[in-house]
Residue, then its C-alpha position, 0 to 999 in steps of 0.5 A: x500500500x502506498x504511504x504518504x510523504x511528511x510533505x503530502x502530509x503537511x499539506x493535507x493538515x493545513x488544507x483541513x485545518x484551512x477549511x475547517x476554521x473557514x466553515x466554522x466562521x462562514x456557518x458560526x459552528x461552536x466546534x469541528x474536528x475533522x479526521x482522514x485516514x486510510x485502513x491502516x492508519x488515520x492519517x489528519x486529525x484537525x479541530x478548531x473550536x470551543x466547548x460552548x459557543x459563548x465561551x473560550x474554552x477549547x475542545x480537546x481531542x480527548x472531548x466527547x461528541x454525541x454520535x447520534x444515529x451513528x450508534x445504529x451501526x454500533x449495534x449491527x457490529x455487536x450484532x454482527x459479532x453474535x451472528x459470526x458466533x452462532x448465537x444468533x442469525x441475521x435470519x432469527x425471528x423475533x419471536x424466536x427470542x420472545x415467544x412468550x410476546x407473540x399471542x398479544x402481538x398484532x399478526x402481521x408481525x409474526x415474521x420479522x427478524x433481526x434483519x429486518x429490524x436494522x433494514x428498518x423493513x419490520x413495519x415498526x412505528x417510527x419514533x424519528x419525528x419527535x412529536x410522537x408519544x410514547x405510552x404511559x408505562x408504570x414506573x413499577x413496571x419489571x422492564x419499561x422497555x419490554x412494556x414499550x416493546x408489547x405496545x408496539x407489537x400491538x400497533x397496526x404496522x406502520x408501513x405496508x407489506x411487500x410481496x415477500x413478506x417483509x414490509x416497505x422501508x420506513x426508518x424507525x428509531x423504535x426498529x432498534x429498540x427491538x433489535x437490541x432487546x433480542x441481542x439483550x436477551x441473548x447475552x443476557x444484559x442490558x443495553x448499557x452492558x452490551x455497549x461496554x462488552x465491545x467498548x473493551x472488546x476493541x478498546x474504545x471509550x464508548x458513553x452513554x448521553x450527552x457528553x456534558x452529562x459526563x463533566x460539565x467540562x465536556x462540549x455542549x450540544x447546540x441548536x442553530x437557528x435563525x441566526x441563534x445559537x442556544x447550547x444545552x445544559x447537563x440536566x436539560x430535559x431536551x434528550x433521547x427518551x431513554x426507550x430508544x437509546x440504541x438507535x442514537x445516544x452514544x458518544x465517543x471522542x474523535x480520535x476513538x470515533x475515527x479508530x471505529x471507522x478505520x476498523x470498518x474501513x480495514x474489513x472493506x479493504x479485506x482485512x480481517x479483525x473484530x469482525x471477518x470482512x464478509x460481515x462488514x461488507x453485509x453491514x455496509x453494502x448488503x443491501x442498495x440504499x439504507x442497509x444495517x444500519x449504514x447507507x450506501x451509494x455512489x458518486x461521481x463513480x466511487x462507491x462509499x458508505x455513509x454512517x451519519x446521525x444527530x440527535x438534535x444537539x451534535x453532528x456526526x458522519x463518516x464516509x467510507x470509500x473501500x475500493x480508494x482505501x479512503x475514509x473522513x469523519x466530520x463531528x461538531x458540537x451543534x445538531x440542527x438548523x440549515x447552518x449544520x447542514x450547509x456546513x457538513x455539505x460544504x466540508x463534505x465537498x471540500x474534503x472529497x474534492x482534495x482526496x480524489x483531485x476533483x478540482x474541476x468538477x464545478x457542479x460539486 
């Protein structure tokens, strides 16, 4: 494989470093930290900016950054894990897990299995709006997740039936929910244990909420609007209902975050590691369009794979291009409003026209 010249190298850095402060002034984002690398190695790490929009105090790459739905790929590696393992296929049926749901639950559900819960084809109400309400469990109850499980099997499915039984894609938070119930009950913890079962497993610091939950020195969330900034507090009642923590509410500092996506990108490239490179490939490019919980597509002729998400407060993605040996992360500290959007386009731009030297591509 080819290595890179200390010279190349600079000048990758400064080019990062350059347009990460031009975004950061141009779309008035608290923080960006910017990572590129290769299946080896991560190559640039480049960050500018503060913790909270009204202070001066600067991110640290030791930081943490909430990953949003990223976390959904966190999920289908643990279940990818179980899978190579024999203790569970991409084929089992929930009820399979949970017989003892099945009677009360509507029977158009019958049939759905662990990988139609990540294809988000289970026909699961989706949860993604955030003006959806959530039944009113009692706080005695022996498992709220299972009380908010039941309700949801006992829903008319949200989405309509193909004709191989599965349902019509409709992207659902909730989806996840029952996916990571049925990797729970297999492993016989719950979802925080899971979590820090592969946090160790491949030497990752990996947090449950919001990053200033962990120190209020952390970064804080912000939301970008109308030409306004509001950042939230530790204790702030704005949070992912803890009902469908595994489809978004993780964080992970950059560095660790950027180490995730190299190991993803590694068993693209045919390198085998946590997991072999035939399961990463399924995670990524199993299926056209939304896969396991990552998207994937092509542009301008190279095919790559996209883990993005927020939760309203952060921004975090990362782009995977296997066949260039090729991989950047974008993560910053405010989760909403065009601005964001605009921002995490005009870097995406920026980056994938350095890389591929596609300078006279105009229309990009």
């Amino acid at each position: 494989m080819p290595t890179t010249s200390s010279t190349t190298q600079d000048t990758d850095n400064r080019f990062v470093a350059g347009i990460i402060s031009r975004a950061r002034r141009k779309f008035n984002i608290p923080a960006i930290v910017v990572t590129v690398m290769n299946s080896n190695a991560l190559q640039t790490v480049q960050m500018d900016g503060v913790r909270q929009f009204d202070t001066d105090e600067a991110i640290t790459l030791n930081d943490l950054f909430h990953i949003g739905s990223c976390s959904k790929s966190v999920l289908a590696v643990i279940a990818g894990r179980l899978v190579e393992q024999g203790k569970l296929n991409w084929e089992t049926r929930f009820f399979e897990v949970f017989p003892e749901m099945e009677a009360q639950a509507d029977k158009d559900y019958a049939e759905i299995t662990l990988e139609d819960l990540f294809l988000c084809e289970a026909g699961i109400k989706p949860y993604t709006s955030g003006g959806e309400e959530f039944p009113e469990i009692d706080p005695g109850a022996p498992s709220r997740r299972d009380a908010f499980i039941k309700f949801l099997l006992q829903l008319p499915p949200a989405a309509q039936k193909k004709s191989n039984g599965t349902f019509v894609h409709l992207y659902s938070n909730a989806s996840y929910t029952l996916a990571s119930a049925m990797i729970e009950k297999v492993l016989d913890t719950d979802y925080a244990g899971i979590v820090e079962h592969l946090a160790k497993e491949l030497n990752l610091k990996i947090a449950m909420g919001w990053p200033n939950k962990h120190g209020a020195d952390q970064p804080w969330g912000h939301m970008i609007g109308n030409d306004k900034i509001i950042k939230f507090r530790p204790n702030h009642e704005y949070a992912l209902p803890d009902l469908i923590a595994p489809a978004g509410d993780l964080s992970m500092s950059p560095p660790d975050f950027s180490e995730y996506i190299r190991q993803h990108l590694a068993g693209l490239t045919g390198q085998g590691g946590y997991l072999t490179p035939a399961t990463i490939k399924k995670i990524h490019f199993g299926y056209k369009g939304f896969c396991l919980g990552v998207t994937n597509g092509v542009l301008e002729g190279v095919s790559y794979s996209v883990i993005n998400g927020s939760a309203g407060t952060f921004y975090c993605q990362a782009i995977l291009a296997p066949k260039a040996d090729f991989a950047l992360t974008i993560t910053m500290n405010a989760g909403s409003g065009s601005a964001r959007m605009e921002a995490v386009e005009w870097l995406t731009v920026r980056l994938l026209k350095h890389r591929f030297n596609w300078w006279w591509k105009f229309w990009m």
